[in-house]
C-alpha positions in Angstrom: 51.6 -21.2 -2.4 50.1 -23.8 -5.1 50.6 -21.3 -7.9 54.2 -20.9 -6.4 54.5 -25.2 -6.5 53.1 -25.0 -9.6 55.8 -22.5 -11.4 58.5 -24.1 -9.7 57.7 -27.4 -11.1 57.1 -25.9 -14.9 60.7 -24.8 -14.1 59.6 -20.8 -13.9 60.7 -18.3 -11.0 57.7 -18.4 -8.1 56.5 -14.9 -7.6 57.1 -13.6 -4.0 55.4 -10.5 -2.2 58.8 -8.9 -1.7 61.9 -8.7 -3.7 64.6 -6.7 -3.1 66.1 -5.6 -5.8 69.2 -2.6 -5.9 68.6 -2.7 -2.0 64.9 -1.5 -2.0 62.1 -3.3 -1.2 59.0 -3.7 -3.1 55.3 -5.2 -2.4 53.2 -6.6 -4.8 49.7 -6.4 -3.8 47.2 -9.1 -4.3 45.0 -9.5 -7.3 41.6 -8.9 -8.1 41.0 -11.8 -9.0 43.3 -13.8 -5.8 40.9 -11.7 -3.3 37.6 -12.5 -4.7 38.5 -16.2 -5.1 38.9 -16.0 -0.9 36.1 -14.2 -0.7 33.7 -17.3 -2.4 36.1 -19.6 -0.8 34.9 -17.9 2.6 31.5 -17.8 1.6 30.9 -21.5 0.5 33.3 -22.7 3.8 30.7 -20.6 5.8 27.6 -22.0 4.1 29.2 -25.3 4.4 29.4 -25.0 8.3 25.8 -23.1 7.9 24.5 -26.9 6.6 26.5 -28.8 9.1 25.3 -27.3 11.8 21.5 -27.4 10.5 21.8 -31.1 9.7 23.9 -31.9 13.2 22.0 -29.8 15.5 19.1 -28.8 13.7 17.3 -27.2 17.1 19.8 -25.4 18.2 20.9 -23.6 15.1 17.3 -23.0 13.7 16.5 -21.6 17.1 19.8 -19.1 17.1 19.2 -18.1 13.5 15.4 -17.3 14.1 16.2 -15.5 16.9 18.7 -13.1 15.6 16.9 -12.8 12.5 13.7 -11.6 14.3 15.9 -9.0 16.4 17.0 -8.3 13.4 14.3 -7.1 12.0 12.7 -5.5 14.4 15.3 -3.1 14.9 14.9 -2.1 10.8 11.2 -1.9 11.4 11.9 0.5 13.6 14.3 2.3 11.7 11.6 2.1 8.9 8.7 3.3 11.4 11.4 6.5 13.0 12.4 7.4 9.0 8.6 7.5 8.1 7.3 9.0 11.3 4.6 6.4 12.2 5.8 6.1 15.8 3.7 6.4 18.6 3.3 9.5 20.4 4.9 8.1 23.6 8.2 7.1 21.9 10.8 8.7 22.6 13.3 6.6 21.9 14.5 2.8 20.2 12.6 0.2 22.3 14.8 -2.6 23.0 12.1 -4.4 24.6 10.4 -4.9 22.0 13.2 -6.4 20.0 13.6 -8.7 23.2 10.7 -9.7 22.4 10.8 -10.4 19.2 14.1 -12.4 19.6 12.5 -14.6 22.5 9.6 -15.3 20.0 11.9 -16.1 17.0 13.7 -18.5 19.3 10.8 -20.3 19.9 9.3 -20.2 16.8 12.5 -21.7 14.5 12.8 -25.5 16.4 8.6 -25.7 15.8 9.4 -24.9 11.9 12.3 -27.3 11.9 10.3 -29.8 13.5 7.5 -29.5 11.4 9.2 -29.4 7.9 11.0 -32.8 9.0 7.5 -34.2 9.3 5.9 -33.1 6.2 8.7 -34.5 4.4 9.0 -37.5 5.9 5.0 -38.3 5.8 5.6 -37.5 1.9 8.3 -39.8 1.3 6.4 -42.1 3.6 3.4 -42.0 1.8 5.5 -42.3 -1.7 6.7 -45.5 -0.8 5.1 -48.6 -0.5 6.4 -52.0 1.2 5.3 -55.3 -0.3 6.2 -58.5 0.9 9.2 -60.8 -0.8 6.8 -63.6 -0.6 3.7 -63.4 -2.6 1.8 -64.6 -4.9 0.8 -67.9 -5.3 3.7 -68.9 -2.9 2.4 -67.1 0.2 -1.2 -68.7 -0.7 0.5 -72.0 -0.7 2.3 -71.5 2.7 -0.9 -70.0 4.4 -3.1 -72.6 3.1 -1.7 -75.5 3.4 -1.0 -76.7 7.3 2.1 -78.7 6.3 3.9 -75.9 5.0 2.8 -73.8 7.4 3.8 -75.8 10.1 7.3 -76.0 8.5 7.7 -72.7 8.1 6.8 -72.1 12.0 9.6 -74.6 13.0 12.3 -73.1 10.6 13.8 -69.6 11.4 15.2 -69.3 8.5 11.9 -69.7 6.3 10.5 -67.2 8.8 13.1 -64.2 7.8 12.5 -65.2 4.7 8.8 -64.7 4.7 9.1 -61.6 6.5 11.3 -60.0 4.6 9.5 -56.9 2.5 10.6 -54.6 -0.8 10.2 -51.1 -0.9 8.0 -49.8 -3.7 7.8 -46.7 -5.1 4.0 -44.9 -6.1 3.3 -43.4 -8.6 2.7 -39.9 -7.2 3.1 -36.4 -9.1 5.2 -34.6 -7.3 3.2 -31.5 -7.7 0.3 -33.2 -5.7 3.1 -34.2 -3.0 3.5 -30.3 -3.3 0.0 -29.3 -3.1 -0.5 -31.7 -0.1 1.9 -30.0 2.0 0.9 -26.4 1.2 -2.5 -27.3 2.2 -1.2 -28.4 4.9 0.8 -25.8 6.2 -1.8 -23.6 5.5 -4.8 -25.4 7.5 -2.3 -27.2 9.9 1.0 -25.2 11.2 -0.3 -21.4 10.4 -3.4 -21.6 12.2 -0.8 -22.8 15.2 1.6 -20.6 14.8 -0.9 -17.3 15.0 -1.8 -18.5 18.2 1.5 -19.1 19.4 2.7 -15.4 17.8 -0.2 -13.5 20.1 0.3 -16.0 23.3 4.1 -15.5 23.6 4.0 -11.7 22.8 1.1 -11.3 25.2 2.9 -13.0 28.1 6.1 -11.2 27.3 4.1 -7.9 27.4 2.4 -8.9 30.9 -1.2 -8.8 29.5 -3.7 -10.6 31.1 -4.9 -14.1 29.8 -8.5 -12.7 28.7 -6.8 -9.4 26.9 -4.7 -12.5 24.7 -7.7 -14.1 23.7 -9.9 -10.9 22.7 -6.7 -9.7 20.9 -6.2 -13.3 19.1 -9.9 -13.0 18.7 -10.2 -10.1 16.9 -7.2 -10.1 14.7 -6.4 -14.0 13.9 -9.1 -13.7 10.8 -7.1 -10.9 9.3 -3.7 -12.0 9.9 -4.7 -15.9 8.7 -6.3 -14.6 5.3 -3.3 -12.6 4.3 -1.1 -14.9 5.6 -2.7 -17.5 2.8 -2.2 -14.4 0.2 1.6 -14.3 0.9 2.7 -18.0 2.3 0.8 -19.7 -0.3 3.2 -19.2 -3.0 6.2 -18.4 -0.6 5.6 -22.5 0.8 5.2 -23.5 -3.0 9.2 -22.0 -3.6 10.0 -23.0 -0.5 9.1 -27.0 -0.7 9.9 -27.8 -4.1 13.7 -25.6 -4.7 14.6 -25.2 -0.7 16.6 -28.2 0.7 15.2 -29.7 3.6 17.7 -28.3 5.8 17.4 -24.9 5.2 13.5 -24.8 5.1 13.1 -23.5 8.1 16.0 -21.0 7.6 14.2 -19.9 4.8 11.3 -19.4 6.3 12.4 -17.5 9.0 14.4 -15.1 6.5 10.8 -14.6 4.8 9.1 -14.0 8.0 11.5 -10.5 8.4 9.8 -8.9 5.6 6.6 -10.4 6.2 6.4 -9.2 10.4 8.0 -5.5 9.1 4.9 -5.5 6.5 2.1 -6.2 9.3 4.0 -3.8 11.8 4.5 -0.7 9.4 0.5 -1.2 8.4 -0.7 -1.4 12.0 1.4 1.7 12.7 0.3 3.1 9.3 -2.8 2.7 10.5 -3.2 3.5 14.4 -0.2 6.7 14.2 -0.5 7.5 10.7 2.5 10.1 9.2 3.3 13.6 11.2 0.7 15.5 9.2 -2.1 12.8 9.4 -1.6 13.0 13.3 -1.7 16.4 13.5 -4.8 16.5 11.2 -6.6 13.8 13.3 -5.3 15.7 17.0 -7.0 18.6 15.7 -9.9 16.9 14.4 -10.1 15.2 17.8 -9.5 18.0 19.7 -12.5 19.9 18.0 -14.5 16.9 18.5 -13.7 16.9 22.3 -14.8 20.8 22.3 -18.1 20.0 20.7 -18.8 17.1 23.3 -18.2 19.5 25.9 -20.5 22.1 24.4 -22.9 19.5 24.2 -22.6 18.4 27.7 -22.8 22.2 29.1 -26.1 22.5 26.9 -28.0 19.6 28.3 -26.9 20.5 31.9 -29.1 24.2 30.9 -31.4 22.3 29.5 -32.2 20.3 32.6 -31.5 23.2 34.7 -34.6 25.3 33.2 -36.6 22.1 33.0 -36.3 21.9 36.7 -36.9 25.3 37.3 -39.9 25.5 34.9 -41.3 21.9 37.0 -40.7 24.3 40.4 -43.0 27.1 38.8 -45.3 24.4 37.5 -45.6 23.4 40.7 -46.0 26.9 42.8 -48.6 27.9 40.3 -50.4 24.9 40.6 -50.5 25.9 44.4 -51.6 29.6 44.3 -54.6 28.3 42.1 -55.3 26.0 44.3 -55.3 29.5 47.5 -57.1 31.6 45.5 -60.2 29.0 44.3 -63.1 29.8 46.3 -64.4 26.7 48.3 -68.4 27.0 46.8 -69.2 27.9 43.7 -72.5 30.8 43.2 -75.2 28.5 43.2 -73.9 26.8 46.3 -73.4 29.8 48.1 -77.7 31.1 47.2 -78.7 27.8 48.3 -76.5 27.9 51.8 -78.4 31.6 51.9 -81.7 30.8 51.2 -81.2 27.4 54.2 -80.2 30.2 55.9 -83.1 32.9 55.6 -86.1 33.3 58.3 -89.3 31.4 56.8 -91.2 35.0 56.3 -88.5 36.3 54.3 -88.3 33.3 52.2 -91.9 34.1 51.2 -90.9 37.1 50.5 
């Protein structure tokens, strides 16, 4: 419709989408150019409401956009994890549990980012700026040493504003320590935190128990936290310094996708392996199984003929003991000769 105004007004014939001509119709379809102009026009007016709903109701819409974000990305995970054949044997099927899960995390998880990117850039702009007050100098020493100035300046409200009033300051801080300061930060401070909170909420939604949470945070926080510092580290550096304030936390949670889809295919890498490695490791532990029960059969001989060679030991021990005669010879002559008449022991 403009570039219709527009050629009327230069006096030129506007160009319509159908013209009949000789009593036929014809259509003349859009341009190239016409249909990817509405295309960017929808994408800034979308990106436009994106920002006014982050700046408006920054809770709500980080929430909503880290929760569907994290389903999200479970559900290519698992694409990923099906396609590769890292699944666990039990699996039969897409487990929308899990990505229930995963969603109920995320929309806990994107108000704490939100929240916590508002303060680290507010402390840093706080800590930027410094207040001094309008009054200073030799004036201020004047007014709070001498008691008749002072003492004027306590009965007049005016002078009172006046010394109370303060200018803002700015320090002179690089901005690449401002930077530094906040990755540290977020490294030391919210990621720590946010572990924690990962292995808590997934082991309530799963119905663990409250000691099986802490031996699993136990166990695997060290990992996750070191390569969580490999990866964040300079994903926080890009995020802080070109990411507006707003979209931090989107940001972040866009990040995250890739990042949980990493740790999940390793773990399942790791604990399923691919259709060949299972099959080598089943046989390996099947084989293993068949030795331990081989082994187990063995000692159960074993004991059996120790017990039956203790029986023998025994029963021999016993016939010895029959067949011993009670005196040995030179008892039995003496108890013959005691026994003897005196005239034939002379003999």
């Amino acid at each position: 419709r403009a570039a219709a105004r527009r050629s009327v007004r230069d006096g030129a014939r506007p160009r319509t989408l159908c013209s009949s001509t000789a009593g036929s119709s014809s259509t003349t379809p859009p341009s190239s150019e016409g249909v990817s102009g509405s295309e960017g026009s929808s994408l800034r007016d979308l990106l436009s409401r994106l920002q006014t709903a982050l700046v408006e109701q920054p809770i709500r819409t980080n929430a909503l956009s880290a929760g569907m974000l994290c389903a999200v990305g479970d559900g290519l995970t698992q694409a990923v994890e099906w396609r590769m054949q890292i699944m666990s044997p039990e699996k039969t099927g897409y487990n929308f549990s899990r990505t229930l899960r995963m969603a109920i995390y995320g929309l806990m998880a994107g108000p704490l980012y939100a929240t916590w990117y508002r303060c680290l850039d507010v402390t840093s702009k706080a800590a930027s700026v410094s207040y001094e007050p309008l009054v200073s100098g030799k004036l201020a020493q004047l007014i709070t040493r001498s008691p008749a100035a002072t003492s004027l300046v306590q009965r007049s409200s005016l002078l009172q504003w006046a010394t109370s009033l303060h200018k803002e300051e700015a320090l002179s801080h690089s901005p690449l320590r401002v930077l530094g300061y906040k990755v540290v930060a977020d490294a030391l401070l919210a990621s720590p935190c946010m572990l924690h909170a990962y292995f808590m909420s997934i082991g309530v939604l799963e119905g663990r128990s409250c000691r099986d949470i802490f031996e699993t945070a136990q166990v695997n926080f060290h990992r996750a936290w070191g390569l969580s510092l490999v990866v964040w580290t300079p994903v926080q550096m890009l995020n802080f310094h070109f990411v507006p304030i707003h979209f931090q936390a989107l940001f972040v949670s866009a990040v995250n996708v890739g990042w949980k889809m990493t740790l999940s295919l390793i773990n399942h890498y790791h604990d399923y392996g691919t259709a060949h490695l299972r099959s080598t490791r089943d046989a390996t532990a099947a084989e293993l199984r068949t030795l331990r029960s081989r082994c187990a059969s063995l000692e159960a001989a074993n004991e059996e003929l120790r017990k039956q060679l203790r029986e023998l030991s025994s029963s021999f021990s016993r016939d010895a003991a029959a067949i011993q005669p009670k005196h040995g010879p030179l008892q039995q002559a003496a108890a013959h000769y005691a026994a003897m008449p005196t005239g034939d022991r002379r003999r």
